[in-house]
N, CA, C and O atoms as a DFTB+ gen file, in Angstrom:
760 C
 N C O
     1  1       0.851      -1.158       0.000
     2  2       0.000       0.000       0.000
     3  2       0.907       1.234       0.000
     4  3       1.859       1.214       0.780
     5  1       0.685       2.555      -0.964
     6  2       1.403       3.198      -0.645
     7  2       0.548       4.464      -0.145
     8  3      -0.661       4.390      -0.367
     9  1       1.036       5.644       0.516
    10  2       0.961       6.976       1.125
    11  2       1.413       8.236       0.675
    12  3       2.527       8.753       0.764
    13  1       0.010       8.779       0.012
    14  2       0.530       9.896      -0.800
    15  2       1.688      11.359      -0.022
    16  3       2.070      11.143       1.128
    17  1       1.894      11.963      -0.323
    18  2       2.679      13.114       0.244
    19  2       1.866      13.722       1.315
    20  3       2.484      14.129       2.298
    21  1       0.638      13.845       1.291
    22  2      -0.240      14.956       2.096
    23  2      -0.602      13.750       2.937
    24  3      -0.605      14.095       4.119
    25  1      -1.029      11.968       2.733
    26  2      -1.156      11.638       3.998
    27  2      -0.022      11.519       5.326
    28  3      -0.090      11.795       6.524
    29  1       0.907      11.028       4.540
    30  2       2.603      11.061       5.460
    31  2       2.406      12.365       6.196
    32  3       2.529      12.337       7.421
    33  1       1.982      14.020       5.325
    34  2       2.378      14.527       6.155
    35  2       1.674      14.949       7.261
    36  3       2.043      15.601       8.238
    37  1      -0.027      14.203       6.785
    38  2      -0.722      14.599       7.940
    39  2      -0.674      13.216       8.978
    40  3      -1.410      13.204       9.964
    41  1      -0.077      12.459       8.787
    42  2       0.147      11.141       9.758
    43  2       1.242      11.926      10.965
    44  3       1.063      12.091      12.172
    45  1       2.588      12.368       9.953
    46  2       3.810      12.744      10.687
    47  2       2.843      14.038      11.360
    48  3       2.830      13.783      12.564
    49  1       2.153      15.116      11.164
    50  2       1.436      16.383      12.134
    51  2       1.146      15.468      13.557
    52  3       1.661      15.596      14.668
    53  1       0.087      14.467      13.065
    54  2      -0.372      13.897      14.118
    55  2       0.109      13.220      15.352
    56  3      -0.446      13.022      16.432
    57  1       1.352      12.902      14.878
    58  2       2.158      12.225      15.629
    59  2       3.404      13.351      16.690
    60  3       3.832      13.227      17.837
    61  1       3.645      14.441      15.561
    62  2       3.992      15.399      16.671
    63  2       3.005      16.086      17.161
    64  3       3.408      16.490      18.251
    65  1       2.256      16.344      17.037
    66  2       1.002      16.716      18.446
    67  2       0.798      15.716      19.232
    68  3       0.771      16.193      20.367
    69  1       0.633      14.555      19.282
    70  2       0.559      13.485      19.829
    71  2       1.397      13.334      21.167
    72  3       1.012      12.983      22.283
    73  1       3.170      13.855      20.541
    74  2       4.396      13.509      20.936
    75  2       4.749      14.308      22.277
    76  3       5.321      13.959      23.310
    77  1       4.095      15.710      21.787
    78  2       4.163      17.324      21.952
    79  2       3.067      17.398      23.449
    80  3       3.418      18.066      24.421
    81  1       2.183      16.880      23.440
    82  2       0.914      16.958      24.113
    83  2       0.360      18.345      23.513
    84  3       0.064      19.278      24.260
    85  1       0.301      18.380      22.828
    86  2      -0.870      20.044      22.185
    87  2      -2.085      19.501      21.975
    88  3      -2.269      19.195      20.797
    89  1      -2.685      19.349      22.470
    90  2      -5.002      19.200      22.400
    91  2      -5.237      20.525      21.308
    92  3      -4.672      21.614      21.208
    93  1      -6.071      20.038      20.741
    94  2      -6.576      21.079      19.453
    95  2      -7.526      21.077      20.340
    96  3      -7.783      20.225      21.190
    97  1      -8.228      22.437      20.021
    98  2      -9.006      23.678      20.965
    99  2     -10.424      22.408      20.444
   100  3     -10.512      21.640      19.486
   101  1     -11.339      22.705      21.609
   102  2     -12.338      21.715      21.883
   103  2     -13.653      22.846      21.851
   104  3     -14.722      22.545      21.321
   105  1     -13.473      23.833      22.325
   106  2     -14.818      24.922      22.590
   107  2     -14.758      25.439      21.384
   108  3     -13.645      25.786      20.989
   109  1     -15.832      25.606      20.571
   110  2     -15.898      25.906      19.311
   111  2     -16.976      27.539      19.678
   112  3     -17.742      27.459      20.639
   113  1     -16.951      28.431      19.144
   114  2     -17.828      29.611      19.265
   115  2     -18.695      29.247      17.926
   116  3     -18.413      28.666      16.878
   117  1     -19.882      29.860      18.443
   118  2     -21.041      30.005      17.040
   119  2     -20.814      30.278      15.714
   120  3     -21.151      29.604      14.741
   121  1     -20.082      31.553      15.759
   122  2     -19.532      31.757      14.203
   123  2     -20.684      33.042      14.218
   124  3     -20.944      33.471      13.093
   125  1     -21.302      33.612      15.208
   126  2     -22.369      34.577      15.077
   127  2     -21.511      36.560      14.845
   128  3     -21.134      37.209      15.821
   129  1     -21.433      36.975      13.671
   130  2     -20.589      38.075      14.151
   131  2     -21.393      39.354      14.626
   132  3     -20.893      40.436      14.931
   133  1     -22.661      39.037      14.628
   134  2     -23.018      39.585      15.928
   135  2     -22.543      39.788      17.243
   136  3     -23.102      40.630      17.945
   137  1     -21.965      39.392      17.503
   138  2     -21.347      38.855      18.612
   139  2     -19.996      39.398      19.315
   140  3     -19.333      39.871      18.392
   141  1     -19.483      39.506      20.192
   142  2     -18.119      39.514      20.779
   143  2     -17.641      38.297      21.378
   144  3     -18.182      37.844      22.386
   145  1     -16.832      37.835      20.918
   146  2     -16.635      36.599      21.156
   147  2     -14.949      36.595      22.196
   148  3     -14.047      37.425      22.094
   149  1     -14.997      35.294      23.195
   150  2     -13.680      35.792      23.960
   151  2     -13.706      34.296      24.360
   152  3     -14.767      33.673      24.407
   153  1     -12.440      33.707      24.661
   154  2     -12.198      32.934      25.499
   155  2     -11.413      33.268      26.898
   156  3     -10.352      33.877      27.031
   157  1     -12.291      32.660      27.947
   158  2     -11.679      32.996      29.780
   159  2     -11.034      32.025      30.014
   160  3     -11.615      30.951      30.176
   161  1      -9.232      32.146      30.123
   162  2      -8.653      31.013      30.951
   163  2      -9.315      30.914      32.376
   164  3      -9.289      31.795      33.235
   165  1     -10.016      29.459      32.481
   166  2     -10.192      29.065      33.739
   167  2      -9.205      29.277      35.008
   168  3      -9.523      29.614      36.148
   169  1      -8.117      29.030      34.571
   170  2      -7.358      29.212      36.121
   171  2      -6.980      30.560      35.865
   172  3      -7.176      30.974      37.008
   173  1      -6.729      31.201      35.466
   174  2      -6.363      32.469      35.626
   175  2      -6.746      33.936      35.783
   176  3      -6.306      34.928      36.364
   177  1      -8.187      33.479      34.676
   178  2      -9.275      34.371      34.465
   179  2      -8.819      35.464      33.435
   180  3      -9.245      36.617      33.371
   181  1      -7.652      34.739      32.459
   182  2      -7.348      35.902      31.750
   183  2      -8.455      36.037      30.473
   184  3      -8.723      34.864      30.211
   185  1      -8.974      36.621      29.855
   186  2      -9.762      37.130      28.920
   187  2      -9.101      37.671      27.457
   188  3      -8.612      38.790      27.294
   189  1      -9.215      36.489      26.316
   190  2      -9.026      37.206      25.298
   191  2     -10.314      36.889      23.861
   192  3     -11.107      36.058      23.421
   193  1      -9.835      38.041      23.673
   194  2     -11.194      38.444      22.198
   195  2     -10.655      37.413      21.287
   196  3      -9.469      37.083      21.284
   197  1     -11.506      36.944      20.562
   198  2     -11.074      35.803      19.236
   199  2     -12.136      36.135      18.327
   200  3     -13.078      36.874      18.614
   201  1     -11.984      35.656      17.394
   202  2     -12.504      35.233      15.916
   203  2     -13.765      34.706      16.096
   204  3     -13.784      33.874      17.003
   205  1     -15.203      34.960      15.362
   206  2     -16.336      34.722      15.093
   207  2     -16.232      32.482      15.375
   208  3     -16.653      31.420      15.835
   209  1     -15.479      33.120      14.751
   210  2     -15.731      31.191      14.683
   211  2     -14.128      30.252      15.261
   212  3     -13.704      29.132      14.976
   213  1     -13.615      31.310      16.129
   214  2     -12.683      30.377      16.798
   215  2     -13.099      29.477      17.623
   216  3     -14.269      29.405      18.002
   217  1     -11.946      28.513      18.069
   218  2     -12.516      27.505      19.116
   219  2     -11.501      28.509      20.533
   220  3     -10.771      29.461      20.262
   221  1     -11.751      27.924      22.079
   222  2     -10.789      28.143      23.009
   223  2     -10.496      26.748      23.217
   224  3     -10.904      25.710      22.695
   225  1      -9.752      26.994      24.039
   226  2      -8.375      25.811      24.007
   227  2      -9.239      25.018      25.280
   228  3     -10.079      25.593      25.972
   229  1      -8.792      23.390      25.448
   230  2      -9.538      22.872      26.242
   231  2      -9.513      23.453      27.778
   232  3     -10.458      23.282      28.548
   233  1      -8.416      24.101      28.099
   234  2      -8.422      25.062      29.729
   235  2      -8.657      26.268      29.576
   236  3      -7.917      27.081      30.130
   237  1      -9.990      26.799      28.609
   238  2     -10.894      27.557      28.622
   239  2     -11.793      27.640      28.269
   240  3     -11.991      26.842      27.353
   241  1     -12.850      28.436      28.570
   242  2     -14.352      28.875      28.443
   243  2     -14.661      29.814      27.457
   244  3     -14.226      30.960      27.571
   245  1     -15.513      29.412      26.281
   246  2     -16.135      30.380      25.424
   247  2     -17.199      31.196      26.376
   248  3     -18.016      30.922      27.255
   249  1     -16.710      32.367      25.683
   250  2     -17.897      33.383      25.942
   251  2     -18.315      34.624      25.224
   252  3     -17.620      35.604      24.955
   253  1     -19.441      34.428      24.991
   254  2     -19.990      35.444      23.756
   255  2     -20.853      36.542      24.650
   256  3     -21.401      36.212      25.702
   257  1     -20.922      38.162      24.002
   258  2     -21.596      39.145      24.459
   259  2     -22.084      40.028      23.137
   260  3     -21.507      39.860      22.063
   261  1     -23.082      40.894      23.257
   262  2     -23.953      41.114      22.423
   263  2     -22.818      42.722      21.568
   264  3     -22.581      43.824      22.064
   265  1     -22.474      42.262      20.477
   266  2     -21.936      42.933      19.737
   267  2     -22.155      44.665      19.592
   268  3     -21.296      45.303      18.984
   269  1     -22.751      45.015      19.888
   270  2     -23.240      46.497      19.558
   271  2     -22.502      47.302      20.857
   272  3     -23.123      47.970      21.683
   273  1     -21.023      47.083      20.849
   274  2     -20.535      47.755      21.777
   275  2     -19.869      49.248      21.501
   276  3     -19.659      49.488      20.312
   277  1     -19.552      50.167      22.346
   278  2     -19.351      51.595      21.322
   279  2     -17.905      51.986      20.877
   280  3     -16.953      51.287      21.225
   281  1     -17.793      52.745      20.354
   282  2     -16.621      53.015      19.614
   283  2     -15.338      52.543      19.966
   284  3     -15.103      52.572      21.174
   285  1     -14.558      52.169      19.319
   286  2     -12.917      52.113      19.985
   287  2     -12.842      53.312      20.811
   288  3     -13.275      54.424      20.507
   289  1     -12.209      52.951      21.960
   290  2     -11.882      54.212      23.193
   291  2     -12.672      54.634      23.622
   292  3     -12.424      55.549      24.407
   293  1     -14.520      54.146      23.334
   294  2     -15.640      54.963      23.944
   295  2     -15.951      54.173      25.383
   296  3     -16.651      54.588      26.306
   297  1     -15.372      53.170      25.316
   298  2     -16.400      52.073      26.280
   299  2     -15.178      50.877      26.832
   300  3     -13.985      50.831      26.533
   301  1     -15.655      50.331      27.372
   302  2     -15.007      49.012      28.291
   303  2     -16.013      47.854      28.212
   304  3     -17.159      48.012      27.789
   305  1     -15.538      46.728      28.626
   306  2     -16.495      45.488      28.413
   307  2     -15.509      45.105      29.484
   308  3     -14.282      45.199      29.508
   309  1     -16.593      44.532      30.587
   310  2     -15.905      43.613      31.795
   311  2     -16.704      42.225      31.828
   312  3     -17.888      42.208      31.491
   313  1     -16.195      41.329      32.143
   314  2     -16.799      39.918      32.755
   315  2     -15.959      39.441      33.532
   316  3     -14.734      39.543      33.603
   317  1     -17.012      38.699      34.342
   318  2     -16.871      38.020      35.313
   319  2     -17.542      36.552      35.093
   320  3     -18.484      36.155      34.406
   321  1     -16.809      36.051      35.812
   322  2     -17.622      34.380      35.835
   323  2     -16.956      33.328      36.412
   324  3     -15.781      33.673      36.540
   325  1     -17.081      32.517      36.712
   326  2     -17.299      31.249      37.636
   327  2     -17.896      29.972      37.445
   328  3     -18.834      29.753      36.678
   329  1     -17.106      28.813      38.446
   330  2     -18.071      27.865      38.856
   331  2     -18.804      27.492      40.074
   332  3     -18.079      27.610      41.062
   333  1     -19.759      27.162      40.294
   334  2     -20.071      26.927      41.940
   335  2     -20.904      26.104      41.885
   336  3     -21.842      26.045      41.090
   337  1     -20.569      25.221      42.928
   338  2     -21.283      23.956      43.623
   339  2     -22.456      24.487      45.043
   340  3     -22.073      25.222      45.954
   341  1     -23.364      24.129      44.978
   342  2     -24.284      23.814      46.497
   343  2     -23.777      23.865      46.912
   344  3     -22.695      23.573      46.401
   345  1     -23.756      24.169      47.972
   346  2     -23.095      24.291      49.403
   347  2     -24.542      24.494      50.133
   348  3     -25.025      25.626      50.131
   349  1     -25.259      23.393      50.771
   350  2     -26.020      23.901      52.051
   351  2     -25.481      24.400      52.852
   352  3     -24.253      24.344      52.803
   353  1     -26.145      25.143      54.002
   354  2     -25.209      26.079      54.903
   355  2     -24.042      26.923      55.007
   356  3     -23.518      27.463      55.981
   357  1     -23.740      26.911      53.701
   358  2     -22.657      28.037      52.882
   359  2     -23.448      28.863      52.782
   360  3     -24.665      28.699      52.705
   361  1     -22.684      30.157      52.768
   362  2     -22.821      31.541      52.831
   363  2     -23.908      31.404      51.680
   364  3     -23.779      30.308      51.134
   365  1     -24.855      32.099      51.176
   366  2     -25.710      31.659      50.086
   367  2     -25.406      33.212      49.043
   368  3     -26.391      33.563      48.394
   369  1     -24.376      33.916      48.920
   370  2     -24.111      34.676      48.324
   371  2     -23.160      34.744      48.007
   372  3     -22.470      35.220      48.909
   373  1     -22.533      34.501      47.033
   374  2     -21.323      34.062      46.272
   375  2     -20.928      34.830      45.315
   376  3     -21.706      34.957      44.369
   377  1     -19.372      35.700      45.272
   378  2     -18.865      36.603      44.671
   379  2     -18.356      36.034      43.199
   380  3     -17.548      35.108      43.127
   381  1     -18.946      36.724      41.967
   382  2     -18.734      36.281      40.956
   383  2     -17.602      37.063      40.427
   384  3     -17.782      38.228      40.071
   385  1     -15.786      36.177      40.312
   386  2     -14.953      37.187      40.096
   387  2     -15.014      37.662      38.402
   388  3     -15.545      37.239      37.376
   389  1     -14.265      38.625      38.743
   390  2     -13.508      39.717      37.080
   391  2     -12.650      39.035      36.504
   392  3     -12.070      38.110      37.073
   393  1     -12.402      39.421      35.135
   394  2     -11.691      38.071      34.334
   395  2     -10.197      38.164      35.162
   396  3      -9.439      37.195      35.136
   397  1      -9.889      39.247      35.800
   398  2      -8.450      39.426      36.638
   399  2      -8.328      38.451      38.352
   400  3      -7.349      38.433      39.098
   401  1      -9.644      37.755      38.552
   402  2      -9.874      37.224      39.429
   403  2      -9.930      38.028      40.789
   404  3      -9.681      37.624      41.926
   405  1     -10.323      39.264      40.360
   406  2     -10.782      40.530      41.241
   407  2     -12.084      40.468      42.425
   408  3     -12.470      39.311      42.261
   409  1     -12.760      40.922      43.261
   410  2     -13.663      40.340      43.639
   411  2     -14.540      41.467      43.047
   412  3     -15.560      41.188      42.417
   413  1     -14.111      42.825      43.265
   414  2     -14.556      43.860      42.055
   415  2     -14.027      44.703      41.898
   416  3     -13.050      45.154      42.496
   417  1     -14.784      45.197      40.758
   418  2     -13.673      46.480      39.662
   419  2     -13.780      47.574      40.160
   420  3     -14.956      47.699      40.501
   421  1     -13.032      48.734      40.477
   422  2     -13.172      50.200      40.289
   423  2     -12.721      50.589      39.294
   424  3     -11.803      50.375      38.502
   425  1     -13.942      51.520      39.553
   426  2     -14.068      52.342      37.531
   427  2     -13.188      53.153      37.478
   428  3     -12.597      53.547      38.483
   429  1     -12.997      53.461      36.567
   430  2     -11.659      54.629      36.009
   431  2     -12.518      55.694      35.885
   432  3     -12.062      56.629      36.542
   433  1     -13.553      55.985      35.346
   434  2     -14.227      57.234      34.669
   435  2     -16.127      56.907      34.769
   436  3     -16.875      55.942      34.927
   437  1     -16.212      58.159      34.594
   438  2     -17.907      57.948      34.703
   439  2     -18.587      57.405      33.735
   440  3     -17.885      57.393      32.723
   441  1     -19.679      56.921      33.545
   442  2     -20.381      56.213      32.174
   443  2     -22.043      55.482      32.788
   444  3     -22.900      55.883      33.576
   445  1     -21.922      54.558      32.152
   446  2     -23.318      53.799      32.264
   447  2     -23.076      52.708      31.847
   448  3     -22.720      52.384      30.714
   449  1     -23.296      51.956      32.932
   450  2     -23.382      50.160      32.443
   451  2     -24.826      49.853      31.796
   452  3     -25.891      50.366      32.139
   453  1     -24.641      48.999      30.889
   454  2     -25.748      48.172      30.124
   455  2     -25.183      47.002      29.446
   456  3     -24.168      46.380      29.759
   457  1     -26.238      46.730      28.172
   458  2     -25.909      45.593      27.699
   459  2     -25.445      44.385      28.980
   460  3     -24.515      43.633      28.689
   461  1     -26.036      44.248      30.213
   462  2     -25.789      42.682      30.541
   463  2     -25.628      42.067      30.283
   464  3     -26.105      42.406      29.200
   465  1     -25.216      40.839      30.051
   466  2     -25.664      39.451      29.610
   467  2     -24.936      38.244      30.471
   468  3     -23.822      38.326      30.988
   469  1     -25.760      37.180      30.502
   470  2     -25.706      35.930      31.482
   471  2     -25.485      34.825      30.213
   472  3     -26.236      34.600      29.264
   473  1     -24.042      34.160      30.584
   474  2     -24.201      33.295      29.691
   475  2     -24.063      31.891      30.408
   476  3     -22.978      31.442      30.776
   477  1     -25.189      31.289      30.557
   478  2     -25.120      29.873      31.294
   479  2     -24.312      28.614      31.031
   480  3     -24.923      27.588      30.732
   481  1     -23.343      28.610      31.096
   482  2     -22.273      27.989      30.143
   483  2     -23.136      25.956      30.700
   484  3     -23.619      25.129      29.927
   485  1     -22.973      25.855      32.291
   486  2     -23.449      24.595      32.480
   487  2     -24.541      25.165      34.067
   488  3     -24.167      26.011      34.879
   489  1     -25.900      24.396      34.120
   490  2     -26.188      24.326      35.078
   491  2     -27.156      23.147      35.325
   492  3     -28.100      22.921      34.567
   493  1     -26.838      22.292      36.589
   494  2     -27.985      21.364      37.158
   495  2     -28.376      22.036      38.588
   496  3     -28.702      21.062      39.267
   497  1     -28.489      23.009      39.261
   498  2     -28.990      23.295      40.161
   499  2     -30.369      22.888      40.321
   500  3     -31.016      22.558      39.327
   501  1     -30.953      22.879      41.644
   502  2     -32.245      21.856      41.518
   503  2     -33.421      23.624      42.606
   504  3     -34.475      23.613      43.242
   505  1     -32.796      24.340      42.381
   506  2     -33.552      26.051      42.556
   507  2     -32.682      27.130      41.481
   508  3     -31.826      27.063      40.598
   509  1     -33.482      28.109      42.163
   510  2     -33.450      29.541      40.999
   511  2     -32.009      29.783      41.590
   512  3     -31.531      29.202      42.565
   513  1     -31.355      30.840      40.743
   514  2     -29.979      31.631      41.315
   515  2     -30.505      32.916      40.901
   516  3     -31.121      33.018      39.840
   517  1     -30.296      33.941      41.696
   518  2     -30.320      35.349      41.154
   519  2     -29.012      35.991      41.176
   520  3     -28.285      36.228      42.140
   521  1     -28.852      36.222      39.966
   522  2     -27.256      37.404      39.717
   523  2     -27.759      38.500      39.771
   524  3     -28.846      38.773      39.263
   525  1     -26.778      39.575      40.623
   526  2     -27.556      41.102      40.557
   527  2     -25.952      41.292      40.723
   528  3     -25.070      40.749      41.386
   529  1     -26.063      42.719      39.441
   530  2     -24.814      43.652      39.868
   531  2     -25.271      44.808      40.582
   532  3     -26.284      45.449      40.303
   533  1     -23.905      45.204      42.179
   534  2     -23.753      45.907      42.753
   535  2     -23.009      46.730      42.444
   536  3     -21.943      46.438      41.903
   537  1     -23.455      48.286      42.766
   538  2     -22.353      49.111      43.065
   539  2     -22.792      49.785      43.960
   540  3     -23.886      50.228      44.310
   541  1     -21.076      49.814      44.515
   542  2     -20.697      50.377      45.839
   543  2     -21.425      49.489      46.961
   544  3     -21.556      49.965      48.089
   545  1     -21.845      48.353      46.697
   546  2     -22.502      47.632      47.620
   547  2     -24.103      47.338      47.637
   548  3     -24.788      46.505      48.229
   549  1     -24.335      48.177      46.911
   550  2     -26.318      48.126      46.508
   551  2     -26.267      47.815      45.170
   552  3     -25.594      48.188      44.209
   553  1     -27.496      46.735      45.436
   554  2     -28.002      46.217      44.081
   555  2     -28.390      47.099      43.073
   556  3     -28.759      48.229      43.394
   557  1     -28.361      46.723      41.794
   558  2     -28.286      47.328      41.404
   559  2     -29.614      46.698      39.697
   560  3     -30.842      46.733      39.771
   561  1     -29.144      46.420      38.961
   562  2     -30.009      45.236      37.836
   563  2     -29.993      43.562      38.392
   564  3     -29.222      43.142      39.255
   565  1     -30.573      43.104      37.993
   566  2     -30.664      41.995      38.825
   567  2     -31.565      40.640      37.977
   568  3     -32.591      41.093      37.470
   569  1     -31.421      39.376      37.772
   570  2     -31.740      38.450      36.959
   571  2     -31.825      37.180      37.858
   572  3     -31.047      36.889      38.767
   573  1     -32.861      36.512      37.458
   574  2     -33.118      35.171      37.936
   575  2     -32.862      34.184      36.964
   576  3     -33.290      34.315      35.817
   577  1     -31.929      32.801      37.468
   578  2     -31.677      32.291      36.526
   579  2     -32.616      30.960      36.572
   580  3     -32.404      30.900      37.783
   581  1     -33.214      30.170      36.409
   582  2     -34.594      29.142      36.451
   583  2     -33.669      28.096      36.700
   584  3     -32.576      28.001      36.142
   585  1     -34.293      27.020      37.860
   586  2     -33.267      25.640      37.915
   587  2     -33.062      25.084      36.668
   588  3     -33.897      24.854      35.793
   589  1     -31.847      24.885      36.672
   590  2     -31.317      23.642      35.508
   591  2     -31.225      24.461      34.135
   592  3     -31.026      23.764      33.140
   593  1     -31.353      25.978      33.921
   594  2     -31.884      26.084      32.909
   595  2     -30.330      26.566      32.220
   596  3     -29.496      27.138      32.922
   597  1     -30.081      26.249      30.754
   598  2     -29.073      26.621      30.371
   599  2     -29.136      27.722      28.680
   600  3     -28.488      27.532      27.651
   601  1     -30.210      28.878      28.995
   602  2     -30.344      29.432      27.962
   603  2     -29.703      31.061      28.489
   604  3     -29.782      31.421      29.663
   605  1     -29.293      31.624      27.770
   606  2     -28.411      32.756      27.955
   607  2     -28.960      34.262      28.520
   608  3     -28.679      34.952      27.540
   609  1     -29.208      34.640      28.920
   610  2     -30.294      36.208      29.210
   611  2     -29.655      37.155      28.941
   612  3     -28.432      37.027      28.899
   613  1     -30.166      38.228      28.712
   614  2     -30.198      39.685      28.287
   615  2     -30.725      40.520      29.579
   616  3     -31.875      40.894      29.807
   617  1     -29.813      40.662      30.184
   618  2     -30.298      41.403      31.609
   619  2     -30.561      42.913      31.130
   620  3     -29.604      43.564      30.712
   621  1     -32.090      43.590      31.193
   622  2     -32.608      44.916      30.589
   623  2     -32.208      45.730      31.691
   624  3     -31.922      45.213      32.771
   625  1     -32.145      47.586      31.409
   626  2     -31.592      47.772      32.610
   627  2     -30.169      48.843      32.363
   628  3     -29.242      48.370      31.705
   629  1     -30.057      50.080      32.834
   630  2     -28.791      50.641      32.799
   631  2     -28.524      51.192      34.076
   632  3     -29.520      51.481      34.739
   633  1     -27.210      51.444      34.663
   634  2     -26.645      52.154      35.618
   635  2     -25.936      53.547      35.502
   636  3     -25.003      53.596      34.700
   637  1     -26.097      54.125      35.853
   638  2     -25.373      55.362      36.076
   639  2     -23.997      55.134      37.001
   640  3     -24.325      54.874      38.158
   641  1     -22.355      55.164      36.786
   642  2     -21.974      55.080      37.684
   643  2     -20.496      56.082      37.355
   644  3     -20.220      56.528      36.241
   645  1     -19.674      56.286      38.603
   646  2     -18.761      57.676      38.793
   647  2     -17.726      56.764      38.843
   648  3     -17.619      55.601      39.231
   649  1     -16.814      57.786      38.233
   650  2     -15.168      57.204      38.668
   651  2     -14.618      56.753      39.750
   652  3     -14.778      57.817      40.348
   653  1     -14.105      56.094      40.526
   654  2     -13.932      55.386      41.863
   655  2     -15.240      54.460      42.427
   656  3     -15.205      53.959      43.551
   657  1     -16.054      54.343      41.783
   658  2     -17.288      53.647      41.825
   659  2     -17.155      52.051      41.969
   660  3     -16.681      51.578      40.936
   661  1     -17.389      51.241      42.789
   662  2     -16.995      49.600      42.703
   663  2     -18.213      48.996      42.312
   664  3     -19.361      49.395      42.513
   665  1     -17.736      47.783      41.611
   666  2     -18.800      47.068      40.840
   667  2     -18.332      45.536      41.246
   668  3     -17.209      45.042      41.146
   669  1     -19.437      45.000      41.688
   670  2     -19.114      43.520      41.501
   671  2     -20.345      42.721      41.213
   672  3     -21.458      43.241      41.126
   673  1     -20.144      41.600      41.087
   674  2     -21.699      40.732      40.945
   675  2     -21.484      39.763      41.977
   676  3     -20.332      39.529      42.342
   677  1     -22.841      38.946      42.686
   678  2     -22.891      38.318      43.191
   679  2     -23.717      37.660      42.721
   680  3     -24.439      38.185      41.874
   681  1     -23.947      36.125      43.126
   682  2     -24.805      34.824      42.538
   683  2     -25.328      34.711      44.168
   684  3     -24.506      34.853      45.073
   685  1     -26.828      34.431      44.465
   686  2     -27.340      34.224      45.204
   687  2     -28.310      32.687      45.251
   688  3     -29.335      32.367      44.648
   689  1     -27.597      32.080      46.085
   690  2     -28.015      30.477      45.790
   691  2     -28.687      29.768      46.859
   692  3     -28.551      28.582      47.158
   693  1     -29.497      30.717      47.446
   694  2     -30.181      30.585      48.678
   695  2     -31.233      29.803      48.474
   696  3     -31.564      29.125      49.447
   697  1     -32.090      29.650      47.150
   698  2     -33.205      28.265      46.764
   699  2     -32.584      27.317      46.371
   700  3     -33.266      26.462      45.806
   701  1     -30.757      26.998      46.512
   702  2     -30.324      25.898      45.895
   703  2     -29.469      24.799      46.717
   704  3     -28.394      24.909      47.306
   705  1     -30.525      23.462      46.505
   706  2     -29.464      22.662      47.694
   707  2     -28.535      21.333      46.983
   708  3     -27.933      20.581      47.750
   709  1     -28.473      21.126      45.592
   710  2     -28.207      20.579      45.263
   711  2     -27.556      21.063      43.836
   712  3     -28.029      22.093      43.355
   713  1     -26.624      20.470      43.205
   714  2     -26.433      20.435      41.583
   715  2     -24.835      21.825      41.855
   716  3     -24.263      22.111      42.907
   717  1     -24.610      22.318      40.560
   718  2     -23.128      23.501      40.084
   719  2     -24.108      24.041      38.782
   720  3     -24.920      23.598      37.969
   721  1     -23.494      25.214      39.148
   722  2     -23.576      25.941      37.998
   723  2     -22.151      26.801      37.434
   724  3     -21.291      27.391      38.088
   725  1     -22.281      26.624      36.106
   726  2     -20.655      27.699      35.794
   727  2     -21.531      28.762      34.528
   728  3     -22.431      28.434      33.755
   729  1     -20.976      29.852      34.673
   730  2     -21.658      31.378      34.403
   731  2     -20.689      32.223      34.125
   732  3     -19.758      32.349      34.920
   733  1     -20.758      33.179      32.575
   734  2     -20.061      34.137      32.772
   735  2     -20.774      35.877      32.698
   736  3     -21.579      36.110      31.797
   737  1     -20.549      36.552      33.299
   738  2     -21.279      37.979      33.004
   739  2     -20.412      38.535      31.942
   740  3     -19.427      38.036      31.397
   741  1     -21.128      39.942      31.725
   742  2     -20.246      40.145      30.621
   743  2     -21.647      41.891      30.823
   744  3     -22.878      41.857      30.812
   745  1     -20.765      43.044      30.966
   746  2     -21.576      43.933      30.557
   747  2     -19.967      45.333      30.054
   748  3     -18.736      45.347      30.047
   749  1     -21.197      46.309      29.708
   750  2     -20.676      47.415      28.577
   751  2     -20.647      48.376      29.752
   752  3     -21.416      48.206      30.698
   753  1     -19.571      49.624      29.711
   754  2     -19.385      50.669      30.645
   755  2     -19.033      51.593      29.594
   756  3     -17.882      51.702      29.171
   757  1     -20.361      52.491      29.023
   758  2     -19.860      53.940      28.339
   759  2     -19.783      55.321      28.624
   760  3     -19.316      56.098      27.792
C-alpha cells in the first residue's frame, strides 16, 4: 500500500502533536458576528477576544456578548464568571470574580453600564440563582436564573456610575441545595 505526500504529512502532524501533548481547541464559538466573542482562561481568568468562529483551548471557556458595543476608546467590556457547587449552609451569596480574578472592579471614569448578559455555560442546580450587579454595595439590575436552565439572558436595565465607583456581581443560591452551575457575566461601561 502506498501513502501519498499529504497523507505522510498529515500522519507525521499527528504524531507530533501526539508527541508534543498540544489538544486542538475543543470549545468551538457560534460563528455569530453579531457577537463579541472571547475565550476565559479558567485558572487564571485571563480574557481574550477571538474570531467569530474560533474555538478556546480545552483550559478555557467560550464566551460570547452582544456585539453592539461603542466606539474604539468609547467604552469598556468587563466579565466576570465562575463555577459553583451547592453548598447547604454556605454563605448563600457568592462573589462572581472579574476576568483578573478581582472580587470587584473600580471604575476609572464615569459612564453607564448596560448591555448585561448571562451566559449559562453549564447548570444542574435543583432552585433559581439570582445574579444582581452591585455598586458600591447596593443592588443594582438583577436576573433570575430558572433551575437547571441553560439558555443565555439579556439582563434589561442601565446604571449610572462615577469614577472610583466599585462594581461587583454576586450569585445568590439561597433556593439551591443541590447540583453547580458555571456562568459568565459580561456587561458594557460607556
Amino acid at each position: 500500500m502506498t501513502r501519498s505526500k499529504t497523507g505522510w504529512l498529515a500522519l507525521g502532524i499527528g504524531v507530533v502533536l501526539a508527541l508534543t501533548g498540544v489538544t486542538p481547541a475543543v470549545y468551538a464559538h457560534g460563528g455569530d458576528p453579531t457577537l463579541i466573542h472571547a475565550c476565559v482562561n479558567n485558572s487564571s481568568g485571563e480574557v481574550k477576544i477571538v474570531d467569530a468562529n474560533a474555538s478556546c483551548k480545552h483550559n478555557e471557556t467560550a464566551l460570547d456578548w452582544p456585539g453592539n458595543s461603542a466606539a474604539l476608546g468609547g467604552g469598556s467590556i468587563m466579565v466576570h464568571g465562575g463555577s459553583f457547587g451547592a453548598c447547604p449552609g454556605c454563605p448563600t451569596n457568592l462573589i462572581i470574580r472579574t476576568g483578573g480574578g478581582a472580587a470587584e472592579y473600580r471604575l476609572p471614569w464615569d459612564g453607564t453600564i448596560q448591555n448585561t448578559r448571562i451566559r449559562i455555560i453549564s447548570n444542574s442546580y435543583n432552585g433559581r440563582a439570582v445574579v444582581t450587579l452591585f455598586v458600591n454595595g447596593n443592588p443594582s439590575v438583577s436576573t433570575t436564573i430558572p433551575a437547571g436552565s441553560t439558555t443565555d439572558i439579556d439582563v434589561p436595565g442601565t446604571v449610572d456610575v462615577f469614577d472610583g465607583d466599585r462594581v461587583s456581581v454576586i450569585i445568590d443560591q439561597s433556593a439551591v441545595s443541590s447540583g453547580s452551575m458555571e456562568i459568565g457575566v459580561s456587561y458594557e461601561i460607556l
